[in-house]
C-alpha positions, 0 to 999 in steps of 0.5 A: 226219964233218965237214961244211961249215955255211954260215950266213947273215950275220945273228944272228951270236950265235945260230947255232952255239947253234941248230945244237948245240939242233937236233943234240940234238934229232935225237939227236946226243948221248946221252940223259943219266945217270941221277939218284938218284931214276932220272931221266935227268939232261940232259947238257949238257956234250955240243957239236959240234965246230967249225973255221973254214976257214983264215984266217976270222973267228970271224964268218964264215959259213963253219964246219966242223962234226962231226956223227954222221951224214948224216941228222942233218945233213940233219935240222939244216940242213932245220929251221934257220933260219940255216943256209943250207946243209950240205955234204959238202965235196969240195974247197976251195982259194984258187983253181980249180986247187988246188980241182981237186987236192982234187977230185981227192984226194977218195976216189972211193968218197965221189964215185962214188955222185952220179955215177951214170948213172941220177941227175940233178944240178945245179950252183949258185954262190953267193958271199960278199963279192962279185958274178959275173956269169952269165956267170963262173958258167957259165965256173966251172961248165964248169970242172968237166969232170974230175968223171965226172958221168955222170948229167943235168942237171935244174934244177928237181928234181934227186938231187944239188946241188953248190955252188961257193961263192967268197969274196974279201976278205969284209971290205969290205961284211959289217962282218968283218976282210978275209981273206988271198986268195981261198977256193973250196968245192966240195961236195954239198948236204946239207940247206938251210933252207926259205926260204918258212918266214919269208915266209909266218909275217912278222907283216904278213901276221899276223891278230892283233899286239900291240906287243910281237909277237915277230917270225917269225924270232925266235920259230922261233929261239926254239921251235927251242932249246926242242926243239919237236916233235911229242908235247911241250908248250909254255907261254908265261906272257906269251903275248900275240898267241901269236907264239911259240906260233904257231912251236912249234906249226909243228914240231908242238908242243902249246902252251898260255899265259897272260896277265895281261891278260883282253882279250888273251887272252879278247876280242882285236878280234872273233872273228876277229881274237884269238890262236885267229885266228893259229893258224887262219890257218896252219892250224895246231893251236889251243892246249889252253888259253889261260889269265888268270893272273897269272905271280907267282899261278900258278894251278896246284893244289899238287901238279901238277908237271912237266907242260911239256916246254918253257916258252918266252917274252919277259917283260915288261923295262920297255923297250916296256912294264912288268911287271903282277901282281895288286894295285894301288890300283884297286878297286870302290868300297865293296869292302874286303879280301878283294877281290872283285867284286859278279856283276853286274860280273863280266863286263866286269871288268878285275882290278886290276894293279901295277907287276912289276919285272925282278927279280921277274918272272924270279925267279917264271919260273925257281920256275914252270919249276923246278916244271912242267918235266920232267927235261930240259926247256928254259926258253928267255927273253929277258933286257936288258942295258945296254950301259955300258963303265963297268959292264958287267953280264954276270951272269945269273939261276941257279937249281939246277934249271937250267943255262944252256947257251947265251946269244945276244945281240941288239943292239937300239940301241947302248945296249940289248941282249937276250939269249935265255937256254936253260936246260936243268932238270937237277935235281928241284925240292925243299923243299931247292932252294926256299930255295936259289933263294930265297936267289939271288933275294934276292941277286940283287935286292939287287945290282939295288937297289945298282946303283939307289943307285949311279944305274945306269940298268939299275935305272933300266929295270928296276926298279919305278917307285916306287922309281925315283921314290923315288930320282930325285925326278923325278915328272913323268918318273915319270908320263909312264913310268907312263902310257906302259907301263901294261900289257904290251898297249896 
């Protein structure tokens, strides 16, 4: 059945790839094939169906979506964070009389359950690229007087909601190409965000931050096209302040996550403000396990695999701060190979750390959730882009075991984007698929390294810093880079 999703005006890129995440998760598509081994195989290819009302920019908040069922978009329109609300539209028309003829031809036995006698409703307007006053809005709503409603108003807790929702030439304060004329929507609410979700997780109200804290609304985004739910298991490798894990753990996830950085994840500011500090701020289960572990030296025994339902997170990228893995220059002195630390040091002892490029980063990320993540798993991340007309880089990382069904962008200035990539494991991870991810990664690095020749500032960003010093010849830039993006956490 079709229905009306209507979005709210922000993360433009974002929401129809929320909304298809959150259908498979609620079951609006099939489970999948079986593989040779008898594993189900994710099928991805499934979508929803979409149509945008007539004469609407691809951009508009307004879209028509197929869905299975009444109770599935219920499911999506509660859980989601940038939809506004799903409707059953009764009627829709560029002005109140041709919104009263489709009113009208709406088949009664659709309308007649909510008009019941011993059901209660309210009315509501909203409007889109223009402002009514209260007075035009009760005017609108008295014009209703040809639906039967038998039932009595309530405002504070009603059976039904019905929305009136108007838009007029929308292009003049939203930034989107005007539309010809007037549009009016009439229909029934189906299910509607929770607008207190946001305020009560905003990260300056947050016990515990870093400076690379993923934002509230980011992060429930980000859990929500992992699948998070009850019963699933969550691994963020880059952890932090546990912002991310915070949001899966809300829809009821286990989490678990890692972090190079001891102090982080072991000692924060005091035993009341570190990540276990977040998790009981909210009331919310604290992960099985926060691990120091190194995203390049995973710490997991050779034969554990696919033990993640999901692996979510925001990897280092070089632009509030740098990548570290194990090694580096700084050891104890008198300490030689293999490298070790004396037992009256081992308490306050900070390891050691290099530079971790992009490339290298992410090539490890896709190997670790290529081997930990169950058949049909998610690996949802984000990955920069450099916004350059010249040399407009749209190449993402692959990987055999994966397949990447939906890339949303966000613009953070007008050079820089990033892009959060969902990525669904489809394949069994082999001997045969190692050598062939690490022929793609091989390729992929070399690319990076052409464009560092060519002087493309993406490489610039996201490359280590001593071959960018190799290439640009500029030490005191490279010092002052080195300085300031020591660590992921300052």
């Amino acid at each position: 059945m079709w229905y009306l999703c209507v979005f709210y005006h922000r993360l433009l890129d974002y929401r129809k790839p929320e909304v298809e995440s959150l259908a498979e998760l609620f079951g609006a598509f099939s489970k999948g094939e079986p593989t040779n081994n008898g594993d189900l195989k994710s099928n991805c290819s499934n979508s929803l169906e979409w149509k945008l009302p007539e004469h609407h920019h691809p951009d508009s908040p307004f879209h028509l979506v197929s869905l299975p069922s009444e109770e599935i978009a219920r499911n999506v329109a509660n859980r989601s964070i940038l939809v506004k609300g799903i409707f059953e539209l009764w009627g829709e028309g560029s002005s109140l009389e041709e919104l009263e003829e489709s009113i009208i031809k709406y088949p009664d036995e659709r309308k007649q359950p909510y008009l019941t006698s011993d059901s209660t409703f309210k009315i509501a307007v909203d409007t889109f690229g223009k402002a009514i006053s209260f007075e035009e809005q009760n005017e609108r709503i008295r014009s209703f007087s040809y639906i039967p409603f038998k039932g009595r108003v309530n405002l504070k807790n009603p059976d039904h909601t019905f929305w009136l929702i108007e838009t007029d030439n929308y292009g003049s304060s939203n930034g989107l190409p005007p539309i010809v004329g007037r549009k009016v929507f009439f229909g029934r609410e189906i299910g509607a965000a929770d607008r207190k979700l946001l305020p009560t997780y905003q990260l300056k109200s947050r016990t515990y931050l870093g400076p690379t804290a993923m934002d509230a609304e980011m992060a429930f985004l980000m859990a929500n096209q992992a699948q998070a739910k009850p019963g699933r298991l969550v691994y963020d490798p880059f952890v932090g302040t546990g912002s991310i894990l915070v949001a899966a753990a809300h829809y009821g996830a286990m989490t678990m996550g890692a972090d190079i950085d001891i102090r982080v994840v072991r000692d924060g500011r005091g035993p009341d403000c570190n990540v276990w500090s977040n998790f009981k701020q909210y009331g919310l289960p604290t992960p099985v396990a926060l691990l120091r572990a190194d995203n390049n030296l995973p710490p997991w025994r050779s034969g554990l695999k696919e033990v993640f339902d999901a692996i979510i997170c925001d990897p280092p990228y070089g632009v509030r701060a740098g990548g570290r893995k194990s090694g580096g220059r700084k050891l104890l002195k008198g300490v030689i190979d293999p490298y070790t630390v004396p037992d009256d040091k081992r308490t306050g002892h900070i390891p050691s750390t290099a530079p971790y490029s992009l490339v290298e980063c992410v090539h490890d990320l896709l190997d670790l959730a290529a081997k930990m993540l169950v058949m049909g798993g998610r690996l949802v991340y984000f990955y920069p882009v450099l916004r350059d007309n010249e040399s407009a880089d749209t190449t993402f990382p692959e990987h055999p075991c994966f397949k990447l069904v939906a890339t949303s962008e966000q613009m953070l200035s007008y050079r820089y984007s990033r892009v959060l990539l969902t990525m669904v494991k489809i394949e069994p991870y082999t001997e045969e698929i190692e050598l062939a991810a690490r022929i793609k990664h091989l390729e992929f690095k070399e690319n990076h390294l052409k464009w560092l020749e060519e002087g493309n500032l993406h490489s610039a960003v996201f490359s280590p810093a001593d071959i960018h010093l190799k290439v640009s010849g500029d030490t005191k830039i490279g010092k002052e880079s080195k300085g300031k993006y020591r660590g992921k956490y300052v």
